[in-house]
C-alpha positions, 0 to 999 in steps of 0.5 A: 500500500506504501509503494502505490501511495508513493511513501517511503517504506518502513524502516527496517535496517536503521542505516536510512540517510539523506540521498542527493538525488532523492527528497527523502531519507531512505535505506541502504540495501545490505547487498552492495550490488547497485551504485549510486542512489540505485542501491537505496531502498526507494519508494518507486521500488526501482531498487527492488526491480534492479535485479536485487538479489533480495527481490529475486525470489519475489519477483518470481514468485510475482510472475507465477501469480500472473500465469496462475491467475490466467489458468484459473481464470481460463479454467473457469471461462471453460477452457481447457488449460495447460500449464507450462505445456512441453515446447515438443507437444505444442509442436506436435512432437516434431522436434524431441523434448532435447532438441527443443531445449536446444533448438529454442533457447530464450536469449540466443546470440547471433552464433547461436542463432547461426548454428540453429539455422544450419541444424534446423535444415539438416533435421528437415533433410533427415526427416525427408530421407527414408527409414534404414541405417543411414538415417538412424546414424545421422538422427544419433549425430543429430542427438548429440549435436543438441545435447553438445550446444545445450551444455556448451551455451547453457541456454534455457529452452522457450515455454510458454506459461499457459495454453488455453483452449476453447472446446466450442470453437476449437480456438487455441491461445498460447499465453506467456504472462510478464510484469516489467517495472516502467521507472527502472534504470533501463526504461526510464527515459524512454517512458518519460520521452513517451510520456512527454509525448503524449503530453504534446500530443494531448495540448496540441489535440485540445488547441485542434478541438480532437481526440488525442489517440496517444491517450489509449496508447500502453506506456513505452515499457510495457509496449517494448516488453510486448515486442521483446516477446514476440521476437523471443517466441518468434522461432516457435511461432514460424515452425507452428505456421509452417504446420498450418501451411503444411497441413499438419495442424488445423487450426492457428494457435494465437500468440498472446505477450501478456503485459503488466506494469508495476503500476497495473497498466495493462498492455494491449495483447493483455486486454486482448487475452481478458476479452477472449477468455470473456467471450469463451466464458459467455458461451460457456453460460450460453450453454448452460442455459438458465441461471437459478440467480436470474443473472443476465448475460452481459451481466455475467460477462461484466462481472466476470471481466472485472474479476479477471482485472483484479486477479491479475492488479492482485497478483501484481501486487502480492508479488510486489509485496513479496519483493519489497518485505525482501529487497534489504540483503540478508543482514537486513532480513536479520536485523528485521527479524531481531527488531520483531 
């Protein structure tokens, strides 16, 4: 609640100290790991979203908040739900679980990326060759080439968070959940070079008597985010259409990044996914017919948006919780447990 209303957390370390760069006393974390007034415990949490050794646990704990919410709220629109589903079944067993992991890395960096090219293009000329000796030798190369790279690089392999799908049409959604922090060190300045933007944007709107259409517009961080995604899981997203085109699959999963600030703004593909787990969730009360409370529709449906809103404004900020009751260093933790 202090870190929505922008005051100054409770003093648990007792170093707090007056900061150049800050118009408050404030902590030091214990760790030691930040420079400057990045390493005081501020009341924009941009210390506890700097990589804090502390948050860590919190802020992970935050993103599985996220995807859960999103799987529950899917189960209960009548979706079938996946959590974390296998990289390999989601392509259909194309690829094994080994080369997934190798052929599908999170970050991979341009030489990678290379040797994921030239890999790629020889499991599709083994898979093309016929059943006998020759093939079985080169799938046995091919398994060991996966599993070198996956241990020289060390790459963890793409997952997504949830798979939904809607049982009445068929429709399928892969869902990757994320919350960034828009005022941290790496974005600042292009959130506020956006924001001064729309600013303009909105004075030279009211002098011209429109509608400033930056208004509706998602913060810079949270846009950048939603475009980093799909740049990560694009490998997944070509060889799933790939599929499509080959008439391997009947239907074409949608890709959704859903993105959440710190401060819950959602993005767009957020918005998106809430609207279509609403839709599925109206047809689901369709079908079920009359209601014993005598609820409408829309009424229902409304509901039921607004309780998907506040699952995921809630998951935000128990996670944030977690991250700022832990972002202090061990000696912190110590020296709060002792002042209990």
């Amino acid at each position: 609640m202090r870190f929505f209303l922008r005051i100054p957390q409770l003093v648990r370390l007792g170093n707090a100290e007056p900061v150049d760069h800050l118009d408050y006393e404030a902590e030091k974390c214990m760790h030691h790991h930040q420079k400057g007034d990045r390493s005081y415990l501020d009341v924009n949490s941009n210390h506890a979203n700097s990589g804090c050794p502390s948050a860590v646990a919190g802020r992970s704990w935050r993103h599985s908040l996220l995807k859960w919410a999103v799987y529950y709220l899917g189960k209960e629109a009548g979706c079938k739900t996946t959590m974390e589903p296998q990289t390999s079944s989601l392509l259909m067993g194309q690829y094994t679980a080994e080369q997934c992991r190798a052929l599908f890395p999170k970050k991979p960096s341009k030489i990678v990326a290379q040797e994921i090219k030239v890999m790629m293009k020889e499991l599709d000329a083994i898979k093309n060759m016929p059943p006998g000796p020759i093939r079985v030798t080169k799938e046995t190369i091919m398994r060991r080439k996966c599993a070198m790279m996956h241990q020289q690089y060390q790459t963890k392999g793409l997952r997504i968070d949830v798979q939904l799908e809607d049982p009445i049409t068929d429709q399928e959604m892969w869902v990757d959940t994320t919350c960034i922090h828009p005022t941290c060190q790496t974005r600042i300045k292009a959130e506020f070079k956006h924001v001064k933007n729309i600013i303009l944007a909105e004075t030279l709107a009211r002098s011209e008597g429109k509608i400033n259409q930056l208004t509706k517009q998602p913060g810079k961080a949270v846009i950048n985010q939603t475009n980093t995604k799909h740049c990560a899981y694009a490998p997944l997203m070509n060889v799933m259409r790939k599929q499509k085109l080959d008439g391997k699959r009947h239907n074409l999963p949608a890709f959704r990044a859903a993105v959440v600030s710190s401060l819950g703004e959602f993005g767009k593909e957020l918005v998106m996914l809430q609207e279509w787990i609403t839709s599925c969730y109206a047809r689901k009360i369709v079908g079920e017919g009359h209601h014993d409370d005598g609820g409408k529709i829309k009424d229902l449906t409304a509901k039921f948006r607004r309780k998907f809103r506040t699952a995921i404004v809630v998951a935000v900020a128990r996670g944030q919780a977690r991250m700022l009751n832990t972002y202090a260093g061990t000696s912190g933790r110590m020296h709060q447990e002792g002042y209990q």
